[in-house]
C-alpha positions as CSV (number, residue, x, y, z in Angstrom):
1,X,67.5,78.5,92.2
2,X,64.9,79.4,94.1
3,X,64.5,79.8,97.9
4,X,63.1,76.7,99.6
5,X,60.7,79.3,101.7
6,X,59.5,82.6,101.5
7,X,62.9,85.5,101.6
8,X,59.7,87.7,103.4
9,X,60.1,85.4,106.4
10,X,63.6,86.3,106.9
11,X,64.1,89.2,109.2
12,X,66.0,92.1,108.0
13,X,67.5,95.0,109.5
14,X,68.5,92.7,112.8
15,X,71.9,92.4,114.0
16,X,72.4,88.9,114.5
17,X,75.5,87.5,116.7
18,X,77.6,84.8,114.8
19,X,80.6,84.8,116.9
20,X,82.4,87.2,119.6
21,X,83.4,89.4,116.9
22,X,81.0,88.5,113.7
23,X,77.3,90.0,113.3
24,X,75.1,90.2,110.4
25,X,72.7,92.3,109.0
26,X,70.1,91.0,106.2
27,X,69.5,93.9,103.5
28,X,66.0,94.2,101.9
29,X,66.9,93.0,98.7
30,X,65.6,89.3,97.9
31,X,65.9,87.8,94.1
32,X,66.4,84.7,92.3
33,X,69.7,85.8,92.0
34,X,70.6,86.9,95.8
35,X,68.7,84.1,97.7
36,X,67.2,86.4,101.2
37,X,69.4,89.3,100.6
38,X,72.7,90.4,100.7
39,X,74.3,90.2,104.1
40,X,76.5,92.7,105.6
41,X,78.9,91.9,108.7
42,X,80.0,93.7,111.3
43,X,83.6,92.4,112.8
44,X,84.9,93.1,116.0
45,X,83.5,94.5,119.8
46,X,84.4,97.5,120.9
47,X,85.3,99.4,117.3
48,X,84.2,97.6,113.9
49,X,84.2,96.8,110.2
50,X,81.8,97.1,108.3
51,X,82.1,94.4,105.8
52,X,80.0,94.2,101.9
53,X,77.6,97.3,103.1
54,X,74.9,96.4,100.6
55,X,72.6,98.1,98.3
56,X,71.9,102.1,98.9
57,X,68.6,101.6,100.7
58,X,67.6,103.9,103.6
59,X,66.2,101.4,105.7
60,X,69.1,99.0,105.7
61,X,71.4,101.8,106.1
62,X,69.5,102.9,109.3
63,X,69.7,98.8,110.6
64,X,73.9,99.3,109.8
65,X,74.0,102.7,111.9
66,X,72.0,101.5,114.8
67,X,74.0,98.1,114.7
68,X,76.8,100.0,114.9
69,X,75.8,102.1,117.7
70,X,78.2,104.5,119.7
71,X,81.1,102.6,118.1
72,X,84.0,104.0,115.6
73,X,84.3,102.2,112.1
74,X,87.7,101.4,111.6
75,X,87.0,100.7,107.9
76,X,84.2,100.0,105.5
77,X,85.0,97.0,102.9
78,X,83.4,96.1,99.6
79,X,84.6,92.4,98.7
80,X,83.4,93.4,95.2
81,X,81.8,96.3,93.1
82,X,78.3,94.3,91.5
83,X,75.5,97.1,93.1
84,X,74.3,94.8,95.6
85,X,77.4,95.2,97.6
86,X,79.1,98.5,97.6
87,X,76.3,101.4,96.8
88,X,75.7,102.2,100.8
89,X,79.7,102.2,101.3
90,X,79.5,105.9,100.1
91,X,76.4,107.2,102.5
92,X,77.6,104.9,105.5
93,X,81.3,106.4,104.7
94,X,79.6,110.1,105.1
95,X,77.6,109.4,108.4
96,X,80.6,107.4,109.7
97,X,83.4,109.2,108.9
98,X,85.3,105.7,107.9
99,X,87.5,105.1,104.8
100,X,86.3,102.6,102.0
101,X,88.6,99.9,101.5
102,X,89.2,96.7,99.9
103,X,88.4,95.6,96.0
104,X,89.2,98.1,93.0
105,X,87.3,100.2,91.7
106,X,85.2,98.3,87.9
107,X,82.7,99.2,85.9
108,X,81.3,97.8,82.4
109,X,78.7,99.1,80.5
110,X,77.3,95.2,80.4
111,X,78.0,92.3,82.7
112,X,75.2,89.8,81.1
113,X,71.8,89.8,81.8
114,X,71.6,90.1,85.7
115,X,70.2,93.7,86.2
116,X,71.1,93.5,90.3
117,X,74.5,92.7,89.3
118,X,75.4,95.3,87.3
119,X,78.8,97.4,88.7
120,X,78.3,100.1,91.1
121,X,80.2,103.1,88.9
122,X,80.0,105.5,91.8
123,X,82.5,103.3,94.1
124,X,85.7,105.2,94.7
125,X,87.6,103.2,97.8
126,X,90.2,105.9,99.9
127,X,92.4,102.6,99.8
128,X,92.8,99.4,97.3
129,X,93.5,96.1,99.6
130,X,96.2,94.2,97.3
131,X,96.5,90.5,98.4
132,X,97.5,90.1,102.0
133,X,96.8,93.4,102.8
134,X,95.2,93.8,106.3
135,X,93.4,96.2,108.7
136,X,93.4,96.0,112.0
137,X,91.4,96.9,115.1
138,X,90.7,96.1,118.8
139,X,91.4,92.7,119.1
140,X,90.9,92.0,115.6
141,X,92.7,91.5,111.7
142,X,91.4,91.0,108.5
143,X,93.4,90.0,105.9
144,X,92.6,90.7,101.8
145,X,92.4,87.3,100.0
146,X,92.6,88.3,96.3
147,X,89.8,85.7,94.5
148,X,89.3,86.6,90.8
149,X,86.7,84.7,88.8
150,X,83.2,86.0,89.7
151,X,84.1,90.0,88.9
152,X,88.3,90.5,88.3
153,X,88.5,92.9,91.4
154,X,86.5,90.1,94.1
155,X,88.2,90.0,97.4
156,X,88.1,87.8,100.7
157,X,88.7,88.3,104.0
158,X,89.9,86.2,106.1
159,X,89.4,86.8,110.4
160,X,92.5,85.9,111.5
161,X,91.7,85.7,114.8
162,X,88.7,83.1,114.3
163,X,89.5,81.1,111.3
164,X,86.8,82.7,109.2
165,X,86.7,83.9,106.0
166,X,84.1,86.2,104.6
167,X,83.5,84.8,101.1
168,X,80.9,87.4,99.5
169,X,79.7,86.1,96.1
170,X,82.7,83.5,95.3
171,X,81.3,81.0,97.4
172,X,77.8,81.3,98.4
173,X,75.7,79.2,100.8
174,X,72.9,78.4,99.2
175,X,74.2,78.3,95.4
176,X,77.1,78.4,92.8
177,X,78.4,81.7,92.0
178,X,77.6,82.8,88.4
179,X,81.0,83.7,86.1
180,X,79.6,86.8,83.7
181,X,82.3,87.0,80.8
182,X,83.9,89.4,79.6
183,X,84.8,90.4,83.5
184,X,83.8,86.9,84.9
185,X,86.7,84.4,84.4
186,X,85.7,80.7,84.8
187,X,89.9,79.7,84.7
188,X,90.2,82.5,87.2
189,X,87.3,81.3,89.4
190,X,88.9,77.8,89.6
191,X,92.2,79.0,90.6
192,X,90.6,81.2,93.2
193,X,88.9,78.2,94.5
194,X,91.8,75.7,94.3
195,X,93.6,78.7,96.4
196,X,90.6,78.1,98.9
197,X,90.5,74.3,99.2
198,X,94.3,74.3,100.4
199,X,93.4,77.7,103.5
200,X,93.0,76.3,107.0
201,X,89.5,78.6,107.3
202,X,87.3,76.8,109.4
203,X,84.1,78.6,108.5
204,X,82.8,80.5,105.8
205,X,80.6,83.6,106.2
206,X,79.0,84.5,102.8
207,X,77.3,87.6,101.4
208,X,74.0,85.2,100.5
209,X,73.5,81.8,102.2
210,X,74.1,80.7,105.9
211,X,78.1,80.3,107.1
212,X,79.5,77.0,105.7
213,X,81.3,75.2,108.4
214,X,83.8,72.1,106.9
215,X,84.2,74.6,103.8
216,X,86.7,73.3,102.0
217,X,84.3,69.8,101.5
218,X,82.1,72.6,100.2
219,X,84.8,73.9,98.0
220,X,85.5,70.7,96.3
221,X,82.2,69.9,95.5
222,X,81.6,73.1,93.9
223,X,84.6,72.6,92.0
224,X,83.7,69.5,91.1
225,X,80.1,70.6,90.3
226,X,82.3,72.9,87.8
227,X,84.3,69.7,86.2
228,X,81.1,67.7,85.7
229,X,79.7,70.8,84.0
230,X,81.8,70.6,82.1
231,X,82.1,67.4,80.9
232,X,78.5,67.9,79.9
233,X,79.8,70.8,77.0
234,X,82.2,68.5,75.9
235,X,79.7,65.4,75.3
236,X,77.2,68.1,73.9
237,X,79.6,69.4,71.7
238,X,80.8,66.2,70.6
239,X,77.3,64.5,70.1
240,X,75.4,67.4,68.6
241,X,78.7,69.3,66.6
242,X,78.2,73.1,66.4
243,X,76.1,74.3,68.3
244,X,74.8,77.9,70.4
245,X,74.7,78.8,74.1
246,X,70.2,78.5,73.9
247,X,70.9,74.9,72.5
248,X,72.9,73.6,75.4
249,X,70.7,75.7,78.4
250,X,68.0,74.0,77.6
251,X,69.2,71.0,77.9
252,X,71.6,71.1,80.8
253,X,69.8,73.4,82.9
254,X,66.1,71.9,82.5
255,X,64.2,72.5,85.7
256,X,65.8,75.4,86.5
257,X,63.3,79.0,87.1
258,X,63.4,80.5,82.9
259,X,64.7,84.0,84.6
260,X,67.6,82.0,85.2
261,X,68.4,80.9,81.9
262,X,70.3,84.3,80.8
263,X,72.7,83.8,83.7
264,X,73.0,80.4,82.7
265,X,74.2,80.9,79.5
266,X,76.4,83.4,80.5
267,X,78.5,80.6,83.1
268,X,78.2,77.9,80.2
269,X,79.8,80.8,77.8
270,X,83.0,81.4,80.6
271,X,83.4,77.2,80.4
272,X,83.5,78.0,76.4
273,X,86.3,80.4,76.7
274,X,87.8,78.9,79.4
275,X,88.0,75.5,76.8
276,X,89.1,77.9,73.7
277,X,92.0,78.6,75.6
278,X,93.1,75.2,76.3
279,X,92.3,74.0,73.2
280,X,89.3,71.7,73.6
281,X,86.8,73.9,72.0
282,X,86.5,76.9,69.5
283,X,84.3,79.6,68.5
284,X,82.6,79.8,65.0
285,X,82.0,83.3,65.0
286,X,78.4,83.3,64.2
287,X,77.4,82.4,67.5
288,X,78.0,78.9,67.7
289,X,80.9,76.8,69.3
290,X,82.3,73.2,68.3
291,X,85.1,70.7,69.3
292,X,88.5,71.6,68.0
């Protein structure tokens, strides 16, 4: 999908108030892939987090610090490891003094064909948030929310004193996340998202996209969006017989910008495996799949 406007309009490197304790910064970084940029938030008043510190780029690194400005950071967390995330946790971490928390460390050699997504190998966190895990500062608590299904190690966190949860890429505003087997896990992703349908959050604050109040209407329909993808394998399957991962792009994602085809194929193969292991569907070994 592509941005209904120019991602050049969009200022970066601004702090911009969301709530008494929420601010975001927009990093440099535009693509098909991450809408205007990755966002990173700041959380709290008077000391802060520094949540999702983005790609290693000097300029938005500058933006964080003077953001930041005479403050301590209590902690810097990466929700996930994909380079558009976590690179400037190890720079801010050295001009900061703070510890890196959150998501475990991953790294693959290939994560399918998104070359911003591939894993930052240099993260090394000084503490691994486990589910419900939580740091604390001045009048503030975030809370770890363990959401597998984009990358294995994905984390949210959840505001406690707001209602908000900061999503990074397992529910964006502006787009369905894409599952990247072998580390992407589309029976993972679902759970994750079932898990976020029943939380009382009452606003969302994504890495790419503007916050998503009413989020668990959001949640459904991406879920949804999911089942009705579906269903469009199955009938594929069914109509056609075996069949390969180009075959079915082309027809279920026509419209859609070519350099998204790749990451396309890759969230049509995690519904594949996800149907292999219930039985609907099997692989043939030469590349193509069929109805079992």
């Amino acid at each position: 999908m592509e941005p209904p406007f120019d991602p050049a309009e969009i200022p970066t490197g601004l702090l911009m108030p969301l709530s008494p304790l929420v601010g975001r910064l927009l990093a440099p970084n535009p693509s098909p892939f991450t809408y205007t940029g990755t966002q990173t938030y700041l959380v709290g008043a008077q000391d802060v987090a520094v949540i999702d510190p983005g790609p290693d780029d000097p300029a938005h690194l500058d933006a964080i610090e003077a953001a930041i400005g005479g403050r301590t950071v209590v902690a810097i967390l990466c929700t996930h490891t994909h380079r558009d995330h976590s690179p400037a946790a190890r720079p801010l971490a050295a001009a900061t003094g703070a510890p890196i928390i959150g998501c475990a460390p991953l790294t693959l050699d290939d994560d399918g064909p998104r070359a911003d997504a591939a894993f930052d190998a240099g993260y090394r966190p000084d503490r691994i948030m486990a589910d419900g895990d939580r740091v604390t500062g001045t009048q503030w608590t975030l809370e770890a929310v363990a959401t597998p299904g984009h990358t294995s190690n994905h984390l949210c966190f959840a505001l406690v004193e707001e209602g908000a949860l900061f999503t990074g890429d397992h529910v964006m505003g502006w787009s369905t996340s894409v599952i990247s087997p072998p580390d992407g896990d589309m029976s993972d992703y679902m759970r994750s998202m079932q898990r976020l349908a029943d939380r009382p959050d009452v606003v969302y604050y994504p890495a790419h996209g503007e916050p998503v109040p009413n989020p668990q209407r959001l949640v459904r329909g991406m879920m949804g969006h999911r089942k009705q993808r579906e269903g469009q394998i199955v009938r594929f399957l069914t109509r056609n017989g075996a069949s390969a991962i180009p075959d079915m792009v082309a027809e279920m994602y026509k419209g859609i910008d070519h350099r998204l085809h790749g990451a396309a194929g890759r969230s049509v193969l995690a519904h594949l495996i996800d149907l292999d292991g219930r039985g609907v569907a099997a692989a043939l070994g030469d590349g193509r799949w069929q109805m079992r």
